[in-house]
C-alpha positions as CSV (number, residue, x, y, z in Angstrom):
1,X,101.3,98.9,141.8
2,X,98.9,98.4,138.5
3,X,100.9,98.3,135.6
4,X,100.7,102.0,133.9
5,X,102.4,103.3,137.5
6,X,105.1,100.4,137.3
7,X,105.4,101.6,133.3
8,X,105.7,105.4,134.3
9,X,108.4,104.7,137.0
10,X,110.2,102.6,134.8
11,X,110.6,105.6,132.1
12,X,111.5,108.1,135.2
13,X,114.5,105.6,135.9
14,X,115.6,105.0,132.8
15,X,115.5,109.2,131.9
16,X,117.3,109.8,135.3
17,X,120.3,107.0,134.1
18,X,120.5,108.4,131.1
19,X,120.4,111.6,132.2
20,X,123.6,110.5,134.2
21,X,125.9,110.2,131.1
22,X,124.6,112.8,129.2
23,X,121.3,111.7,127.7
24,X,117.7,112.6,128.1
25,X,114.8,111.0,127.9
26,X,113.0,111.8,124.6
27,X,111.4,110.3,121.5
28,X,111.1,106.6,120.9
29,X,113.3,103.8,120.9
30,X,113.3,100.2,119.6
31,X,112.7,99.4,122.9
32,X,109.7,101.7,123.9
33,X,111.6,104.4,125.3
34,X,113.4,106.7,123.0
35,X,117.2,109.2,124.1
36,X,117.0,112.8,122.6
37,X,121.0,114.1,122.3
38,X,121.4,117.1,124.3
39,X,121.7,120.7,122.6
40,X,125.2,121.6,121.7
41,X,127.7,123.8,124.0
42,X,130.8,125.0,123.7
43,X,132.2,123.9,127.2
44,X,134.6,120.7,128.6
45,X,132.5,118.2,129.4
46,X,131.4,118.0,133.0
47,X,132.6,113.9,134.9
48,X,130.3,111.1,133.7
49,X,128.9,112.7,130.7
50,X,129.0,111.9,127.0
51,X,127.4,113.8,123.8
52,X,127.1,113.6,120.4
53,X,127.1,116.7,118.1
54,X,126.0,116.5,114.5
55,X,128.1,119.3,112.4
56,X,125.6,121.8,111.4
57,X,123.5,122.3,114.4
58,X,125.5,124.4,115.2
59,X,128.7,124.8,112.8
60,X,131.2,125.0,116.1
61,X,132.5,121.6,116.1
62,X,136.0,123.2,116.1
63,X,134.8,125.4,119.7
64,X,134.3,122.0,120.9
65,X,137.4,120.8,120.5
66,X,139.1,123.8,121.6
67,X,137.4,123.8,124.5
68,X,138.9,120.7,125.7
69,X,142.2,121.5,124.5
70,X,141.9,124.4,127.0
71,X,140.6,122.3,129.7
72,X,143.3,119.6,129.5
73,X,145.9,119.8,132.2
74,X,148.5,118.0,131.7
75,X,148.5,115.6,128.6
76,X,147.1,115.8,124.9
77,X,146.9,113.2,122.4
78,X,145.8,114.1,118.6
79,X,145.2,111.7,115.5
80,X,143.4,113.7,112.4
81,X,143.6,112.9,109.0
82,X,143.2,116.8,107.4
83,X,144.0,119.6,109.7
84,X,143.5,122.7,108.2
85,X,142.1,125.0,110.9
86,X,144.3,127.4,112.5
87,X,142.2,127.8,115.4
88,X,142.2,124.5,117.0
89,X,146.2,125.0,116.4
90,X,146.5,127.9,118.0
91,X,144.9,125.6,120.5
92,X,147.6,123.3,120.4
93,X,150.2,126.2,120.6
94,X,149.0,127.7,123.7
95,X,148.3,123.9,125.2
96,X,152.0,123.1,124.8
97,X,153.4,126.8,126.0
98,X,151.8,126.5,129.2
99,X,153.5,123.1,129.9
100,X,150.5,120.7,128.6
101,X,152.6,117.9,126.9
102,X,151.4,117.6,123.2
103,X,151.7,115.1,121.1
104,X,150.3,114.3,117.3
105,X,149.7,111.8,114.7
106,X,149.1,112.9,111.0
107,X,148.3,111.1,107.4
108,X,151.5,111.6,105.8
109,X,149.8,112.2,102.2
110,X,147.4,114.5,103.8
111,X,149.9,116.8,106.4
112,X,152.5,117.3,102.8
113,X,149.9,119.2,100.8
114,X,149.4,122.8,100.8
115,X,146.7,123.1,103.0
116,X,147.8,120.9,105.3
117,X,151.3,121.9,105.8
118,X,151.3,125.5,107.1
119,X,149.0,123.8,110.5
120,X,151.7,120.9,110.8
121,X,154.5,124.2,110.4
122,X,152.8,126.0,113.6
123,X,152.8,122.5,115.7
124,X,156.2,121.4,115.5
125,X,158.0,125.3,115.4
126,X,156.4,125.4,119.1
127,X,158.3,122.2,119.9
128,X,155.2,120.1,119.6
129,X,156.4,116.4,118.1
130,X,154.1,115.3,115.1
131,X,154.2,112.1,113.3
132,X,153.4,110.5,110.1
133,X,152.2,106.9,109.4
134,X,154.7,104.5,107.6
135,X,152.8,101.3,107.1
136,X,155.5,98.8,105.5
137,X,153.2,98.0,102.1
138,X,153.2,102.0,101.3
139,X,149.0,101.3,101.3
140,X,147.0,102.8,103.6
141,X,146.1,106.7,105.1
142,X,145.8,107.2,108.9
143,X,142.4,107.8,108.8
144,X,142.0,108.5,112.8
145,X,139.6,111.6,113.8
146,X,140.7,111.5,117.4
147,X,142.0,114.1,120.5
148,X,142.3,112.3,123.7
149,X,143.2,115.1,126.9
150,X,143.9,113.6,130.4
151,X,140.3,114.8,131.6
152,X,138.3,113.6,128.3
153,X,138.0,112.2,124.5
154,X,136.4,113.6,121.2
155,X,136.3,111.5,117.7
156,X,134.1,110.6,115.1
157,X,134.0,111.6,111.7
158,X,134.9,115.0,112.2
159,X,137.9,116.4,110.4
160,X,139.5,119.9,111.8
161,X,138.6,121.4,108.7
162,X,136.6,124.5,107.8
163,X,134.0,122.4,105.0
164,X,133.5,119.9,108.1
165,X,132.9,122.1,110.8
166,X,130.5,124.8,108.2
167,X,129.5,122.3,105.8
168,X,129.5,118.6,105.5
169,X,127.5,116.1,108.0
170,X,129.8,114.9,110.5
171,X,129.5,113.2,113.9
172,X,131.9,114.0,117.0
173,X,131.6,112.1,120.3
174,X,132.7,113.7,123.4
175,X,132.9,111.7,126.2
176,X,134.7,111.3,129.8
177,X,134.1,107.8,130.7
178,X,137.4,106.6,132.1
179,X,137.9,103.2,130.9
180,X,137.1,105.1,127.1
181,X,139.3,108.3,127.4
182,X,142.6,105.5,129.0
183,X,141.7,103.1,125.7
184,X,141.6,105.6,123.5
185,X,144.7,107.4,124.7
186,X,146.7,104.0,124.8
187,X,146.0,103.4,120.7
188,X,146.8,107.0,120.6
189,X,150.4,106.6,122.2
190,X,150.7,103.1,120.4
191,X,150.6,105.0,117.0
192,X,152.9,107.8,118.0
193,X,155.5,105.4,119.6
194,X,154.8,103.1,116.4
195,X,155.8,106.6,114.0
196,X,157.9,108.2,116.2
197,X,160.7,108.3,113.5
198,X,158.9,110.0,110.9
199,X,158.7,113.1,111.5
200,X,155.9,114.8,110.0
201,X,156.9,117.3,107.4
202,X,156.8,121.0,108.3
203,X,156.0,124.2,105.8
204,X,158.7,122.6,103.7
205,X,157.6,120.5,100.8
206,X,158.2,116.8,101.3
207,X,160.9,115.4,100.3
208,X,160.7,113.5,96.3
209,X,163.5,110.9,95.0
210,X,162.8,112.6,91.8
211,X,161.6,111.7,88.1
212,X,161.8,107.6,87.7
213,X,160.1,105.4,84.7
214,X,157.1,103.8,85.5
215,X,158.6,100.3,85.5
216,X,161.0,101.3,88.0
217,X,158.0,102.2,90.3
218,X,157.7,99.0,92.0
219,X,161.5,99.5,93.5
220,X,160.3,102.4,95.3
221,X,157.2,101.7,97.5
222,X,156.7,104.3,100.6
223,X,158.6,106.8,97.9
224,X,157.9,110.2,97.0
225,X,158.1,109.8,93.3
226,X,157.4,111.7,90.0
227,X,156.9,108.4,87.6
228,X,157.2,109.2,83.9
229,X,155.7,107.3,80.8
230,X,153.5,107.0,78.6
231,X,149.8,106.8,79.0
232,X,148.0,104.0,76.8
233,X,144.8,104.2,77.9
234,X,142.1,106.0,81.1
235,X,139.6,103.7,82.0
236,X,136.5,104.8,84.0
237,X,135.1,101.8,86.0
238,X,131.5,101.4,86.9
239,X,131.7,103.0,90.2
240,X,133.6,105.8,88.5
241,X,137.3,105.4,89.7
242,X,139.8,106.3,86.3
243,X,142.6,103.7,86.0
244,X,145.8,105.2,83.9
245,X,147.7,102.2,82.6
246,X,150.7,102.6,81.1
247,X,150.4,99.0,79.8
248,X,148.8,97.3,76.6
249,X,147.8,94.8,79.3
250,X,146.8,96.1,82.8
251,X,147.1,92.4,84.4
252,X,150.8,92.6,83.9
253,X,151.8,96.1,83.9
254,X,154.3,97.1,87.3
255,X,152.4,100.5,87.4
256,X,149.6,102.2,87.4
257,X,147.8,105.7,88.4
258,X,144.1,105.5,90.5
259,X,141.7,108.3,90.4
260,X,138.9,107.8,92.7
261,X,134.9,108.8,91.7
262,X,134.7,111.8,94.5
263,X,137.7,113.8,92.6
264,X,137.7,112.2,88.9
265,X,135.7,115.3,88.2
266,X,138.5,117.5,89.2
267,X,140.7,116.0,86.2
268,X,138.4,116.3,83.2
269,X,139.2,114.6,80.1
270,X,141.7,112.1,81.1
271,X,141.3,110.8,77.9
272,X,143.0,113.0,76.1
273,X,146.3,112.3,77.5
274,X,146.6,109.4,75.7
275,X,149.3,108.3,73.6
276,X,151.1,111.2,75.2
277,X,153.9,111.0,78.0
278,X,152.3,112.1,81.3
279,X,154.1,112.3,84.7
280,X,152.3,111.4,88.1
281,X,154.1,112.4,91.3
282,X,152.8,111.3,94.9
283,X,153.7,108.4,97.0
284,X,154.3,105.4,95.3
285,X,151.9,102.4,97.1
286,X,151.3,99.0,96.4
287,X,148.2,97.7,95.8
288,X,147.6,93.8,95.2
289,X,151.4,93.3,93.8
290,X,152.0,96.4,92.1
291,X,153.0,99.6,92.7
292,X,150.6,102.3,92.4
293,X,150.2,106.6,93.1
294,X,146.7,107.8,94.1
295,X,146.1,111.0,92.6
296,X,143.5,113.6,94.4
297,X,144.2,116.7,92.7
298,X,145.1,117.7,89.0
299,X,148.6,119.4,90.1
300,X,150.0,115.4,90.3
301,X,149.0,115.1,86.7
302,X,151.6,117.1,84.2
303,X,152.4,116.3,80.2
C-alpha cells in the first residue's frame, strides 16, 4: 500500500469513529485531520452521540433542552444559575406530572429576583423540590449550567434565558455517553442532597432580617440584609468594579458594597451619593474577612 492510499484510509477511519459519537470529518485539525460539529436539531439525542451547539446558529438552544426533558423517562436532574424561560418550565411541569421524578438546584441570589422567581413559583407549585446553595462563607453563586435525564446530559455555558438562547454566544454540550450522563448526575444529586434544606424561594420575595448598620454586617453573613450608613467614598478600580466604603480607611472598615464593571453602568454616578446615607440590601457575604453585599441592579441602592 504506497503511502497516499494508507493516508486516504487513515482519514476514512478516523471520519467513520468520529462519525460514531456524533462528529464528521471536516476541516483541519492540529493533527492533519480536522471535526466539523454537526448542524443543529431539535431532537433527543440518538445512543453514542454527542454535539455541540453554538447559540445563534440557530437561536433554539431552549428546543434542545426541551427535547430531552420530553424524552426522559424516569429521572431529571437540573442545575442553572438564571432560569427565566417559561418554556423549558412548562417542560419541567409536564416531566413531573407524568411521573418523571424532578429534581433542581438554583443560585439562591439569582432564583429571589424578579425574573427569576415566577419560574422557581411554577416548579415547586407542581410538587417539583428546588434547592438553593448555602455555602458556609456566604461567598460564592451556583454557577452550574447543567440538566442530566436518565437517557442523556446537556451543559455548557448556556443559561435558560431568552438573551442566551436569541442573543449572546453560548455553548451547550449534549451528550449520551454513559460513564458522562452517571458523573454528571452523581455531582447533580451531591448538590441537591448537599441543599436539600434550603428550599428555594417561590413567587414570594425572600425572606430579609431587615434594616441593620453597616458595622453590624459582619454578624450576619448568609443574611438577607438592608445595611444602612453612610457612604464616604465610590471608588472605580482599574478594571472598573465601584467599591462603596463606608470607612475613612477601606483596610479596616467591617463593610463594604461591590459593584462589578459588566453592571457599574447600570448605577450612574455613584459618586454622588457621597456624604449621604445610602442603604444596600442583598445577601450579606464575606469576602477576605469582611462582610460584603454585591449589588447587580440599581433597586439594591436607595438614599
Amino acid at each position: 500500500m504506497n503511502s497516499k492510499m494508507g493516508r486516504a484510509l487513515i482519514v476514512v477511519i478516523l471520519s467513520l469513529a468520529a462519525g460514531g459519537v456524533g462528529y464528521s470529518l471536516g476541516g483541519t485539525t492540529s493533527q492533519g485531520v480536522a471535526v466539523s460539529i454537526p448542524a443543529q436539531t431539535v431532537a433527543a439525542p440518538i445512543a453514542g452521540s454527542v454535539r455541540v451547539i453554538y447559540s445563534l446558529d440557530q437561536k433554539q438552544n431552549d428546543k434542545e433542552i426541551i427535547a430531552l426533558i420530553d424524552a426522559a423517562k424516569s429521572s431529571i436532574y437540573f442545575a442553572i444559575y438564571e432560569f427565566t424561560l417559561k418554556d423549558i418550565a412548562d417542560a419541567l411541569v409536564a416531566a413531573k406530572n407524568r411521573g418523571v421524578a424532578v429534581y433542581g438546584v438554583v443560585d439562591a441570589g439569582e432564583s429571589s429576583n424578579s425574573y427569576d422567581r415566577p419560574i422557581i413559583s411554577e416548579l415547586t407549585s407542581a410538587g417539583i423540590p428546588v434547592v438553593t446553595e448555602k455555602h458556609t462563607t456566604g461567598n460564592g453563586i451556583m454557577h452550574i449550567k447543567a440538566i442530566v435525564t436518565d437517557q442523556a446530559y446537556a451543559l455548557g455555558s448556556y443559561n435558560w434565558t431568552n438573551s442566551a438562547t436569541t442573543v449572546n454566544d453560548e455553548l451547550l454540550e449534549i451528550g449520551t455517553d454513559p460513564t458522562l450522563r452517571q458523573t454528571y448526575e452523581n455531582i447533580l444529586k451531591k448538590l441537591f442532597t448537599a441543599y436539600r434544606g434550603n428550599a428555594a424561594a417561590s413567587a414570594a420575595a425572600p425572606v430579609s432580617i431587615g434594616t441593620i448598620d453597616y458595622t453590624d454586617a459582619p454578624s450576619h453573613i448568609g443574611d438577607l440584609a438592608s445595611v444602612r450608613g453612610t457612604l464616604i467614598d465610590a471608588h472605580t478600580s482599574s478594571s472598573g468594579t465601584v467599591f462603596l466604603d463606608f470607612c475613612k480607611s477601606y483596610k479596616t472598615c467591617p463593610f463594604s458594597g461591590v459593584i462589578f464593571a459588566d453592571d457599574a453602568k447600570k448605577f450612574g454616578d455613584i459618586g454622588s451619593y457621597a456624604g449621604k446615607t445610602v442603604t444596600l440590601s442583598g445577601k450579606i457575604s464575606s469576602y477576605q474577612g469582611k462582610a460584603e453585599i454585591i449589588l447587580s441592579d440599581p433597586s439594591q441602592l436607595t438614599h
